[in-house]
N, C-alpha and C positions, 0 to 999 in steps of 0.2 A: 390461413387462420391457425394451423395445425403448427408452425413455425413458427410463429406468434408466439403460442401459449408457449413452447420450446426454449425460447426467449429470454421471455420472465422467468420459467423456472430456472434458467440458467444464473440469469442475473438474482436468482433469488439466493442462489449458495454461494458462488467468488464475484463480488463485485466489486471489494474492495480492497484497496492496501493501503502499505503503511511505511513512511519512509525514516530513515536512518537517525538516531536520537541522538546530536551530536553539545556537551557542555562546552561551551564556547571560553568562560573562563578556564577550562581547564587543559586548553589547548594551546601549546606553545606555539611559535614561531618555526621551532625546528624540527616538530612533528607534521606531516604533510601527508602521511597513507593512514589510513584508518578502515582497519577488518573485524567486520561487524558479523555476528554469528547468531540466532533469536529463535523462539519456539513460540506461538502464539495461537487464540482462538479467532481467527477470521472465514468466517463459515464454517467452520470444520477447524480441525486441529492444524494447525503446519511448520514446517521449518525453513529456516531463509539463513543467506549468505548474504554479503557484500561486502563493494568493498567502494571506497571514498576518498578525492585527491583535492588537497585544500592549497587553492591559489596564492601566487604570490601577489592580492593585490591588498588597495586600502580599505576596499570594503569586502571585509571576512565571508568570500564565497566556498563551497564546499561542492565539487562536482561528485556523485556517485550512480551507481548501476547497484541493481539490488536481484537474485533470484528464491524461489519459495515455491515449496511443492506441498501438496497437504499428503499428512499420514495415509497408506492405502496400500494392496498388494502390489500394484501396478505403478513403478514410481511415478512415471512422463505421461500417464495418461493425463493429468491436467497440473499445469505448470501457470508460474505468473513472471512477466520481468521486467524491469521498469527503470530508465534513464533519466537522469535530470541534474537539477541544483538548487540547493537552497542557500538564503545568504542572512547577515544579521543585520537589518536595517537599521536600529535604531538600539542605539546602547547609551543609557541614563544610570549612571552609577551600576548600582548589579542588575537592575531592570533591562529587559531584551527581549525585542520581537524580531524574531523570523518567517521569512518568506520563502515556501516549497515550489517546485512548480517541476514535475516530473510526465515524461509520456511514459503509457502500461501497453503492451503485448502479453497476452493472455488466452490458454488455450484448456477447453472442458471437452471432456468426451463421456459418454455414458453408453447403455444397449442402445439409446433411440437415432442418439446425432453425436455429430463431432462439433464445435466451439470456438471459432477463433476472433479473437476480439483485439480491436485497437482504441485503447482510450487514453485518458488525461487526468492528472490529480492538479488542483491549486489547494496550498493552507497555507493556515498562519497559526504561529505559535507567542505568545506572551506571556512573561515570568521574571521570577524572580532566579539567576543564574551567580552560582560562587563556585569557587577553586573545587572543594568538596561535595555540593552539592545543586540540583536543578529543581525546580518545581515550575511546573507554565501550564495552561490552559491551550487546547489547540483548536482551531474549526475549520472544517476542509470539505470541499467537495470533488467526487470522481464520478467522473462521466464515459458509460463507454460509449462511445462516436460510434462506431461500427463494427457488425459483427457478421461472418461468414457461419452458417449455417450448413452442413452435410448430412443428411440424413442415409443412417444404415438402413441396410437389406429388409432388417425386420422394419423399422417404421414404416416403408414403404410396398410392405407387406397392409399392414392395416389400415395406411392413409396414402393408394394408390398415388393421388392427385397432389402427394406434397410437394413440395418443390424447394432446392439448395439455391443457394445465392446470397449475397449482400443484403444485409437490412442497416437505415441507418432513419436517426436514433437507433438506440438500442440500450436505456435506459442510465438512471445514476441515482446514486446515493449522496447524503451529508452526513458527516461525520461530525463529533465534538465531543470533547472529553479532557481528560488530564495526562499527564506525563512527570515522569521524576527520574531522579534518577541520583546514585553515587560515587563519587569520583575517589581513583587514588593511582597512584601512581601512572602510571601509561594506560590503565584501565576507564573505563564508564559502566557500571551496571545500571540497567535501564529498566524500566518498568512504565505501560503507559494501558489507559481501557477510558471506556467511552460507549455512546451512544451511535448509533445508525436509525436515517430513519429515509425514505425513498425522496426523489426529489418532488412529488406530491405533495410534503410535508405532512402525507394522510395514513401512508401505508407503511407497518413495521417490516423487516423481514424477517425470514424465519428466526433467526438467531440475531435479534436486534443490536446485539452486546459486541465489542470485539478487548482484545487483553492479548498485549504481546510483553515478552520478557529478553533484552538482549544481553547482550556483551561486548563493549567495543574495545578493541586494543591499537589505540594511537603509536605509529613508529615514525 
């Protein structure tokens, strides 16, 4: 029960992310790496890196890896990192929906327990996309599948009986909100925030909001 509650509270602060904000008109042919730099509030403050390699096929896919640590004395004591691709399904004049579909490795530690999580994000984005500028709607859900549980010396101090190991479920959230963003040159400044709500559809989390701000530079 005591890992339980340990659980939730975990999934109450990083449950979620956010993947790579990419203007698809504003991407050439002969731009193919794309490093992506971003400060944002998801649970807490944080920073991320990544970086993105855009296919040579006919339907415009984008593989990337992304890492983010939140603000704190202790950098690596909880980290998030996430692989995947998203692609642009459907392009009607400057109208375009994309589809996400990334795995999360994820790891929290505090005084009570240590955190290790393996989950999954799907979204989709839809908008209006030109040379200069992007606006879309996006709604996604992150699931984390399973999570290892470690309880330190002290928790096991107060809660002789608790016990480390695998839990699965281990909880998820929906996401939806907006995204923009502005194009120039080899650049994209990005800007995107939104709602969370648990997959309940009942319970907020503590910080129900999230708001990230990037920088992409296409080469």
């Amino acid at each position: 029960m005591k890992s339980k509650i340990l659980i939730i509270l975990f999934f109450s602060i990083v449950i979620n992310s956010f993947s790579q904000n990419i203007n698809w008109r504003n991407l050439t042919k002969e731009q193919k790496h794309i490093v992506n730099i971003n400060i944002g509030l998801d649970y807490g403050t944080t920073i991320g890196i990544g970086y993105a390699y855009k296919l040579n096929t006919k339907l415009p896919i984008v593989l990337n890896t992304e890492f983010s640590i939140p603000f704190g004395n202790k950098v690596f004591d909880d980290f998030k990192t996430k692989i995947g691709a998203q692609a642009e399904i459907i392009k009607i004049g400057y109208f375009s929906t994309t589809l996400k579909a990334h795995g999360i490795f994820r790891k929290y530690e505090n005084q009570m327990a240590r955190f290790l999580n393996f989950g999954s994000e799907f979204s989709a984005l839809a908008g209006i996309y030109k040379p200069k500028w992007f606006l879309s709607g996006e709604l996604g859900f992150d699931k984390a599948i399973t999570t290892h549980v470690k309880h330190s010396k002290l928790a096991q101090e107060y809660y002789p009986e608790i016990k480390n190991g695998w839990y699965v479920p281990s909880g998820g959230n929906f996401f939806y909100g907006l995204q923009s963003g502005f194009s120039f040159k080899k650049n994209d400044i990005t800007l995107k925030f939104g709602k969370m709500i648990q997959e309940d559809f009942k319970t907020n989390s503590t910080i129900p909001f999230y708001l990230q701000l990037g920088l992409n530079r296409k080469l």
